[in-house]
C-alpha positions as CSV (number, residue, x, y, z in Angstrom):
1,X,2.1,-17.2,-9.5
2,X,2.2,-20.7,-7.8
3,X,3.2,-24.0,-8.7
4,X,0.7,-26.8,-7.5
5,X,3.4,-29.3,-8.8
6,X,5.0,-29.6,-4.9
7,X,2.4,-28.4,-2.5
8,X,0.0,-25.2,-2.5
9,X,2.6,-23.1,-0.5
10,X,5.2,-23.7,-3.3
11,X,6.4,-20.0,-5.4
12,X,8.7,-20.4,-8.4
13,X,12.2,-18.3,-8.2
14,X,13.5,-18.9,-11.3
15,X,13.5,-14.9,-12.5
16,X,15.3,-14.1,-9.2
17,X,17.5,-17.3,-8.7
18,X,21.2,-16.5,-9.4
19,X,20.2,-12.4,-9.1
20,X,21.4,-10.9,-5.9
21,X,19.3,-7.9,-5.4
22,X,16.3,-8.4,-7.3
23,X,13.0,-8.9,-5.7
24,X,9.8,-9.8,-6.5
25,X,6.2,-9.8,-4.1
26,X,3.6,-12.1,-4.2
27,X,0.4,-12.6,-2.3
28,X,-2.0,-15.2,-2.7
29,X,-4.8,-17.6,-0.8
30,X,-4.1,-21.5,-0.7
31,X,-7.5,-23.9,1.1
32,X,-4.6,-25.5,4.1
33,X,-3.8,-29.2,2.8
34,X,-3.1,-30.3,6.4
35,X,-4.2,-29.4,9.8
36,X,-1.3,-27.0,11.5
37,X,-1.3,-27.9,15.0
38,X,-2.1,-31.1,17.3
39,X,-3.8,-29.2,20.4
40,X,-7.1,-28.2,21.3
41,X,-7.0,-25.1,18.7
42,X,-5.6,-25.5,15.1
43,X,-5.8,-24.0,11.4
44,X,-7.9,-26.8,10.2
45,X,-7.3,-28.7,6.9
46,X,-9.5,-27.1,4.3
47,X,-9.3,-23.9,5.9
48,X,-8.6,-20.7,3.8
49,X,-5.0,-18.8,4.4
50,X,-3.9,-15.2,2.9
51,X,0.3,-15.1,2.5
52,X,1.6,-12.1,1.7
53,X,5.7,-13.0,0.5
54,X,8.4,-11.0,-0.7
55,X,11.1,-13.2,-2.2
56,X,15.0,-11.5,-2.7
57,X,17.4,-12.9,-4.4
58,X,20.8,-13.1,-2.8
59,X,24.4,-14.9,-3.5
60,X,23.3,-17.6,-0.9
61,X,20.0,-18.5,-2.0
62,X,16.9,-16.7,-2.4
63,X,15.2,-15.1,0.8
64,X,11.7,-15.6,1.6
65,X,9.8,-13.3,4.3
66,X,6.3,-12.9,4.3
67,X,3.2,-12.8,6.6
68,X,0.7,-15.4,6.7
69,X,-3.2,-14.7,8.0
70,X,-5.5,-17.8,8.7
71,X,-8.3,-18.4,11.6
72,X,-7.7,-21.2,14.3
73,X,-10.6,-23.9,15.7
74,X,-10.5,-25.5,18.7
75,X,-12.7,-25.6,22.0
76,X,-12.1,-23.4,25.0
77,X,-9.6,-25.8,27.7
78,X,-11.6,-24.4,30.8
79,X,-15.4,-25.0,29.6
80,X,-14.9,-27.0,26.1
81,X,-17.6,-24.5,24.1
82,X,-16.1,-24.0,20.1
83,X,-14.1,-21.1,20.1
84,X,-12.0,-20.0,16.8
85,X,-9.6,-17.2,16.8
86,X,-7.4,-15.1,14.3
87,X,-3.9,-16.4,13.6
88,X,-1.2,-13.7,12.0
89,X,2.4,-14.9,11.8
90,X,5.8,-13.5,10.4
91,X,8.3,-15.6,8.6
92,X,11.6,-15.2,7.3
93,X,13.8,-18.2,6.1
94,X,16.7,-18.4,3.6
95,X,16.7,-21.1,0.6
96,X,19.9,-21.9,-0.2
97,X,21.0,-22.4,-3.8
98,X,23.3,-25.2,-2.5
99,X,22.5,-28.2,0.0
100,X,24.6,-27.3,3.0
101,X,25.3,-28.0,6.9
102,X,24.5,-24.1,7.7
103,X,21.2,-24.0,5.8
104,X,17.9,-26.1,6.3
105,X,16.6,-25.2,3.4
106,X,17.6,-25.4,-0.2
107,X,15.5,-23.9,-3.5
108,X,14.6,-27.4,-5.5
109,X,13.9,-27.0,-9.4
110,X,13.6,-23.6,-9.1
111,X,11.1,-23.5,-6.7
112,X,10.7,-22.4,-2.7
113,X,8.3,-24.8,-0.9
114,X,7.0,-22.2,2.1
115,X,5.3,-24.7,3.8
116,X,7.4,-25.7,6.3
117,X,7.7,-22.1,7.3
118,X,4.7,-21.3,7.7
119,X,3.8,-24.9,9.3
120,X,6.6,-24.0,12.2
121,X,5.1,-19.9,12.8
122,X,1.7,-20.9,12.7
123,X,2.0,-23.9,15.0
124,X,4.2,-21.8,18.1
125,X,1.7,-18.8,17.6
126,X,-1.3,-21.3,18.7
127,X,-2.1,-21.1,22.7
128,X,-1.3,-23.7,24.7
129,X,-4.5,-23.5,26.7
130,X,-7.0,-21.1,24.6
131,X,-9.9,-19.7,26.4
132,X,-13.5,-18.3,25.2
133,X,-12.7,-15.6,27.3
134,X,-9.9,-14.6,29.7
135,X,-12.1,-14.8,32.7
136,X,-13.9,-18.5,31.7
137,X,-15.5,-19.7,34.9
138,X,-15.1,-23.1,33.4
139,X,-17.5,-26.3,34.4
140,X,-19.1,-26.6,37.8
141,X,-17.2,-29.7,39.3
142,X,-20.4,-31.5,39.8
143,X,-23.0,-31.3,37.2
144,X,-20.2,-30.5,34.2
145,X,-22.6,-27.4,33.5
146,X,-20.7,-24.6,32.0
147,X,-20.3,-21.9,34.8
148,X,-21.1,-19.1,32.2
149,X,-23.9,-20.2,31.4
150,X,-25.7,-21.0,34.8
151,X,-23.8,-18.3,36.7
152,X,-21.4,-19.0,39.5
153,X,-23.0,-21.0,42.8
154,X,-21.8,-20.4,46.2
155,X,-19.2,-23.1,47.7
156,X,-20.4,-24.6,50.5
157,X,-18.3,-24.1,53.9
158,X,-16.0,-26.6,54.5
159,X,-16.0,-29.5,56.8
160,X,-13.3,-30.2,59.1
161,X,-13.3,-33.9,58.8
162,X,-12.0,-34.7,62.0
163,X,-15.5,-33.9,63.1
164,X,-16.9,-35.7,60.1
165,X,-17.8,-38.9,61.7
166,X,-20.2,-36.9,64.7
167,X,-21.9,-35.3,61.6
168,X,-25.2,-38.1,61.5
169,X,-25.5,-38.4,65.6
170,X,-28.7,-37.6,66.9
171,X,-29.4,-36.7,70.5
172,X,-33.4,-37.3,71.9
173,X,-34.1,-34.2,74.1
174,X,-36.9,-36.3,75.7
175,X,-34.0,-39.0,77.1
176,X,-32.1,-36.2,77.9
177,X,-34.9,-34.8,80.6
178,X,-35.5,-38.6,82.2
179,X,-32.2,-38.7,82.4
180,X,-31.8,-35.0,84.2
181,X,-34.8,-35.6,86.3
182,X,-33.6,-39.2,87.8
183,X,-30.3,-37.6,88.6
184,X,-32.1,-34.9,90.3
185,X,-34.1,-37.2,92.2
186,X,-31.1,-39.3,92.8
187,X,-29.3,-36.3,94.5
188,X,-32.1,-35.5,96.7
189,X,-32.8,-38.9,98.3
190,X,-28.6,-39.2,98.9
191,X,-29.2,-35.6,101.0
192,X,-32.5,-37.1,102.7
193,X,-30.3,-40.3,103.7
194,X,-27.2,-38.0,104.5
195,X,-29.3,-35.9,106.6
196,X,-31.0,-38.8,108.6
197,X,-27.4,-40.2,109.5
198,X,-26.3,-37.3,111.0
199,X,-29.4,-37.0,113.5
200,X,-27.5,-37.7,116.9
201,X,-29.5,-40.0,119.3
202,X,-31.0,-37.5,121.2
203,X,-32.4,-36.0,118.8
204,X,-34.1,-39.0,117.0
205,X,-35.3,-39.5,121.2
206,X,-37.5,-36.4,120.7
């Protein structure tokens, strides 16, 4: 029902080409000859694809609407595990008889190439940043180990750094007494002297 002359996604027109109203279906499975899509998630080359098209012929040109059905590969942007995911796009486009300004498409030796169709659905349905799963954890920061896997680890209380550089002091209790106990004895002989001075002469006569 296809011609392999062009590309796999090419469907001849020729028995509705010139025949406004008539309409013919066609479904059928192509292996993708390119990879669709340049991120993290793509339908691979190689990859199986279902279309289902309905081609109607019209005074313009020949209109081609369908639905296409393929599975996307990629890794998961938060923890980078393999994920793949289902793809399902709709497409409509018109192929003119006639090359023209208003059309960017045109049927060519009585043929329809779909590809660039599909290429443009499949490619804007893909996710910008896919996930595994909508609540990925992602890596730990540190070790790179997937969070998922190893289950989430507290976060340690943060440091105000202004204090930062008072972090790896050390104070030794033992200095701390000396140094208490000579100001102790350093207050008591400053009363003893204190106390002698004030003594009045008669006193000290006694």
């Amino acid at each position: 029902m296809y011609s392999s002359v062009n590309s796999p996604y090419s469907l001849r027109v020729r028995d509705i080409a010139q025949r406004a109203g008539d309409m013919r279906e066609v479904s059928f499975d192509i292996a993708v000859p390119s990879t669709l899509g340049a991120g993290v998630i793509a339908v691979r080359e190689g990859d199986q694809m279902h279309l289902d098209v309905k081609l109607e012929g019209l005074h313009e040109g020949v209109l081609v609407s369908g639905h296409a059905r393929a599975e996307a590969k990629g890794e998961c942007s938060r923890c980078l595990i393999g994920i793949s995911e289902p793809v399902e796009v709709e497409f409509a486009e018109l192929f003119a008889y006639d090359a023209s300004e208003e059309f960017d498409y045109q049927v060519h030796e009585d043929h329809v190439d779909c590809e660039p169709v599909v290429r443009d659905a499949v490619v804007l349905s893909l996710p910008f940043t896919p996930l595994c799963r909508p609540d990925c954890p992602g890596l730990d920061p540190e070790t790179g180990e997937r969070l998922a896997d190893v289950g989430e680890r507290p976060v340690p209380a943060a440091t105000d750094p202004r204090w930062a550089a008072l972090g790896g002091l050390q104070f030794d209790s033992s200095d701390d007494s000396s140094s208490a106990h000579q100001n102790t004895s350093g207050h008591d002989d400053a009363d003893q002297t204190t106390a002698d001075e004030e003594r009045t002469p008669a006193d000290q006569a006694e």
